[in-house]
FIKOL-196536 format. One record per residue: x, y, z of N, C-alpha, C in turn; residue in one letter. Coordinates in steps of 0.2 Angstrom, whole numbers, plus 2048, in hexadecimal, padded with zeros to 3 digits. Layout:
% residues N
XYZXYZXYZA;...
% end
This chain:
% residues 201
1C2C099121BEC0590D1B6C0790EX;1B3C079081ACC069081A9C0290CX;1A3C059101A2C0091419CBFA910X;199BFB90C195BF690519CBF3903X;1A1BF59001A8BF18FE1ABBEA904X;1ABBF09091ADBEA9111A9BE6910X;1A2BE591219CBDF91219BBDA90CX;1A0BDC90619FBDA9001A6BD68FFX;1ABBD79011B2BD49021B1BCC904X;1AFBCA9091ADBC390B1AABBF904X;1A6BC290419EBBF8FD1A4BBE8F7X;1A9BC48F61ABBC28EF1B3BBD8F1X;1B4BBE8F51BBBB78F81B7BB28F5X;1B0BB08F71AEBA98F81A8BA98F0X;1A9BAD8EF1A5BAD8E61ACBAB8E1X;1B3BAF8E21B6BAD8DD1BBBA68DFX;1BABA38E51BCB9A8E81B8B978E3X;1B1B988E31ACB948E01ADB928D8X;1AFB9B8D51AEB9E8CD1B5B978CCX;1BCB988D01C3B958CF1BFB8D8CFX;1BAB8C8D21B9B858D31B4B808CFX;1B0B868CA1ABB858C61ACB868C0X;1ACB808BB1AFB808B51ABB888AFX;1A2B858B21A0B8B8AC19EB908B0X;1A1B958B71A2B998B91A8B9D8B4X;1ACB988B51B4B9B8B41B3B9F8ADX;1B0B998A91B0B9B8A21ABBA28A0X;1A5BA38A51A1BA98A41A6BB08A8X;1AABAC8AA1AFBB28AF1B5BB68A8X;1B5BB08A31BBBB18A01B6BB7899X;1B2BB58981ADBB88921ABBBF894X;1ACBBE89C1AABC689D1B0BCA8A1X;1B5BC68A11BCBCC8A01BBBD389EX;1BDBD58A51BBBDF8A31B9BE38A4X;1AFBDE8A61AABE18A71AABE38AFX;1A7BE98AE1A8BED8B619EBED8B5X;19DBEA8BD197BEE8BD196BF28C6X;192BF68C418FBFA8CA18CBFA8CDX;18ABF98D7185BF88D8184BFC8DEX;17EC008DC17DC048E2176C058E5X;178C078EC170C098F0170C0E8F0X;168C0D8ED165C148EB166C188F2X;165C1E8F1163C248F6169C228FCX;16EC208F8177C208FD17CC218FAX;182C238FD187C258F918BC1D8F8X;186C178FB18BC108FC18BC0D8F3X;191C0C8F0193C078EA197C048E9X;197BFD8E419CBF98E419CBFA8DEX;1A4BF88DC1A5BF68D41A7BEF8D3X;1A3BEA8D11A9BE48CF1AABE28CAX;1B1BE48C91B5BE08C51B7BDB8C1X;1B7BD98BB1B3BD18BA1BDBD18B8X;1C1BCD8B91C8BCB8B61C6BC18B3X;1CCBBF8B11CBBB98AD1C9BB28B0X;1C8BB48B91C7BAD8BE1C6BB18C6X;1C5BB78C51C1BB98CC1BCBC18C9X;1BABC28D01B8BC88D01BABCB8D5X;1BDBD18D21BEBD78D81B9BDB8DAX;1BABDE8DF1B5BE48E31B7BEA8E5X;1B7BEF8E21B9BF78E61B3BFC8E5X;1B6C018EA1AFC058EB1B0C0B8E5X;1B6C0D8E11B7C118DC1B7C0D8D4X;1B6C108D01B8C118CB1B8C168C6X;1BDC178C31BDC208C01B5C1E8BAX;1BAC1A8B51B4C1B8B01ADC178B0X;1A9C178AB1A2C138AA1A3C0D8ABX;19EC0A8AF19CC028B019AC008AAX;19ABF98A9197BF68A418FBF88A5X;18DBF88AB186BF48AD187BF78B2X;183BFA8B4181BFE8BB17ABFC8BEX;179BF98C6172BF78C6172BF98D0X;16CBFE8CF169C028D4163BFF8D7X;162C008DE15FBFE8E015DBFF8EAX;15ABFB8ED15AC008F3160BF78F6X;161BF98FC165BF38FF160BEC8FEX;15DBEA901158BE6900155BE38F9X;156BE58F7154BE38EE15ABE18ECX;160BE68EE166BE18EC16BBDC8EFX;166BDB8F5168BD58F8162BD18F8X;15DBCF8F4159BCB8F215DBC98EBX;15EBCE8E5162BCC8E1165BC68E1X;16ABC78E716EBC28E616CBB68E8X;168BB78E8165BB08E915EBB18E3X;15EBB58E1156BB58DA159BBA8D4X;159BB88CE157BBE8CA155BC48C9X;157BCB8C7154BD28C914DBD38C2X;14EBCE8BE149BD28B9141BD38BDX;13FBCF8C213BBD38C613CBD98CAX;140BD98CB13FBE08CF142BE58CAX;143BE38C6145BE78C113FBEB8BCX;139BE68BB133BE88B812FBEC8BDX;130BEA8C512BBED8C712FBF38CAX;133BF48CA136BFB8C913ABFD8CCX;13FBF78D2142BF78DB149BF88D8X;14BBF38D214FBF58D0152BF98C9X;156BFD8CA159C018C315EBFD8C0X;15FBFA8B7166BF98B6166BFE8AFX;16DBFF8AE16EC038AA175C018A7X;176BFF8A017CC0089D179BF7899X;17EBF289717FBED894179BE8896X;174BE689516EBE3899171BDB898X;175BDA893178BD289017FBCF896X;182BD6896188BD689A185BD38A2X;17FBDA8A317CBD88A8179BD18AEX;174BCE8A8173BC78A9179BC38A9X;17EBC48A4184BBE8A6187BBF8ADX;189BC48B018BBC58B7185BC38BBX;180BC48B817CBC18C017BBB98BFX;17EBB98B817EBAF8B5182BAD8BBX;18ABB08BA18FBB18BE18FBAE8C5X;18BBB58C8189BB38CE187BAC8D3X;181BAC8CC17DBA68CE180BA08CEX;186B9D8CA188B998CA18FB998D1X;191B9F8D1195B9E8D8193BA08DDX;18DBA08DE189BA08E318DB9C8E8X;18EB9C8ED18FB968F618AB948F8X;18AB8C8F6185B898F9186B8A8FFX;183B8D904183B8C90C183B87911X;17EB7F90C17EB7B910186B7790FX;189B7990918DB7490A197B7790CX;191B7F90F198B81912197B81918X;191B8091B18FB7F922191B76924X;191B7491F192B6C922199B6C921X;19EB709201A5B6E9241A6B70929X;1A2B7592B1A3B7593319DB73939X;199B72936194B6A93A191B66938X;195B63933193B5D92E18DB5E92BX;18DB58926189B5692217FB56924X;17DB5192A178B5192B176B5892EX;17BB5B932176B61936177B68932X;17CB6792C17AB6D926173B6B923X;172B6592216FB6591D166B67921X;166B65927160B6592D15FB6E92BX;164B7392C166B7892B162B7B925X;166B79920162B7A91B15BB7B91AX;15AB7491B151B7491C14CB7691EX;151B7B92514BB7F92914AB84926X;151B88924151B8F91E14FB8E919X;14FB8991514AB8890F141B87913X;140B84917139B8491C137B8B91CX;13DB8F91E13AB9892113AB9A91BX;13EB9891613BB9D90E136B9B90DX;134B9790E12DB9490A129B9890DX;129B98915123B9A91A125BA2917X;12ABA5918129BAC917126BAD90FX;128BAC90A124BAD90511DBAB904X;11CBA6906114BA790910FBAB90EX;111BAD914111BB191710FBB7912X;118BBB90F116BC090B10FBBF906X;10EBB9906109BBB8FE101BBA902X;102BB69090FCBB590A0FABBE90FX;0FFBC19110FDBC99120FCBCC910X;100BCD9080FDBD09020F5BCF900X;0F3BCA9030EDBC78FF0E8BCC905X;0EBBCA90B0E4BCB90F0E1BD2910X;0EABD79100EABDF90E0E5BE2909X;0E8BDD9040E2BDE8FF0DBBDE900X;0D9BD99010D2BD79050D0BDD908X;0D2BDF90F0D2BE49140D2BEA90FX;0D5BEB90C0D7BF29080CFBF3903X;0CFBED9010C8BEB8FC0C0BEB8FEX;0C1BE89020BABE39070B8BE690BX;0BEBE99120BCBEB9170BABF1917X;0C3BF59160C1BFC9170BEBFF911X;0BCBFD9090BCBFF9020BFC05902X;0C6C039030CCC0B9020CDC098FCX;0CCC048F80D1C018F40CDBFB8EFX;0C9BFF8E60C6BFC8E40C7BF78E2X;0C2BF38E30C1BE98E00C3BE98D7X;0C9BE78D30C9BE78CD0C1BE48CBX;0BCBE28CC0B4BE28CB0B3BE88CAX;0B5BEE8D00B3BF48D10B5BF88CBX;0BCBF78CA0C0BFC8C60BDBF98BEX;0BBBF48BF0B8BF38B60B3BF68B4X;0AEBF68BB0A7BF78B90A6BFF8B8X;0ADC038BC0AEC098BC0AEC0E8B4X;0B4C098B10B8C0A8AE0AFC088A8X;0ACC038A80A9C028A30A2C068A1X;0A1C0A8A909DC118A909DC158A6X;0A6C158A70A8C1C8A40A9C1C89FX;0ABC1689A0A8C168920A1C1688FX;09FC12893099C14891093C1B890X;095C1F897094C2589709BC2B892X;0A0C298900A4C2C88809FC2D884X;09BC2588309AC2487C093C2787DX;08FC2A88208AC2D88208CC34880X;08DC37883091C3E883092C3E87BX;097C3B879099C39872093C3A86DX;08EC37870087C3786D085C3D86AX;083C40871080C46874083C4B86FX;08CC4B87008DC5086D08CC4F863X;08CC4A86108AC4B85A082C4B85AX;07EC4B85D076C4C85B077C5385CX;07BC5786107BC5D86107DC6285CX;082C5E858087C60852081C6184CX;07DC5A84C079C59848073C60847X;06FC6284A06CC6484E06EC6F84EX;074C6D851076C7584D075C76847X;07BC7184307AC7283C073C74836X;06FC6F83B067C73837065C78839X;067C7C83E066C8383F069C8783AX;
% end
């Protein structure tokens, strides 16, 4: 077995209990009867197919013919995928899809909808308050790591900008940009007084 297919066997037992247990799951499962899509990590030979049937989804690492929907990317963007939307990483370039874009979003409709709440599969096996205590703290650490990410993005910046000037200030890149037109329309000048100027010879 595919070792992407192994890792992915669990996720789809407990994606198609959810799909059987949710009315407008079931019904998005029946509409896309058929639809195969493909998912692979870039720069590996690792991919899955899944399978969409009338009230589950399969997973295999082969299929002979064309996916409906094919979508590339490295491991990490396709495992952020699965809890967000790809049209970000899709504009910004992390990820490729390719074939039915309409197919595409209903499958990750799909997904999202039978999604595994965590907390409320954690509180059958240590109840109610200390899933939920659970929850809170990993909701806590997303918060903090998204912040984090954005407040290091920012200071990089800064440093990139401010300290070392590796890395010009959008100020910088205007004023650049607005010399250089200005110096076009000069040249531009020159060269027709020039033009002017032969001619009467």
């Amino acid at each position: 077995m595919d070792p992407l297919q192994a890792a992915l066997q669990p996720i789809v037992r407990r994606l198609n209990r959810n799909i059987r247990e949710t009315t407008p799951a079931l019904e998005l499962c029946r509409e896309l009867h058929g639809t195969v899509v493909a998912v692979r990590v870039r720069d590996t030979a690792l991919s899955a197919y899944f399978q969409v049937a009338d009230d589950a989804i399969a997973v295999s690492a082969d299929y002979d013919d064309e996916p409906d929907v094919a979508i590339s990317g490295s491991l990490l963007t396709l495992a952020r995928m699965a809890g967000n939307p790809g049209e970000d990483a899709i504009r910004e370039g992390s990820l490729e899809l390719y074939g039915d874009a309409l197919k595409a979003q209903a499958f990750q409709r799909l997904l999202a909808m039978a999604k595994p709440d965590v907390e409320e599969e954690l509180s059958s096996v240590i109840g109610d308050a200390a899933a939920h205590r659970l929850g809170n703290m990993a909701r806590g650490v997303g918060r903090w790591a998204r912040d984090a990410r954005s407040t290091m993005g920012a200071n990089v910046r800064e440093y990139l900008q401010e300290e070392s000037g590796d890395v010009p200030s959008r100020y910088e890149v205007e004023k650049f940009t607005n010399q250089v037109n200005v110096l076009r329309d000069d040249v531009d000048r020159v060269e027709a007084r020039l033009t002017r100027l032969l001619r009467r010879d």
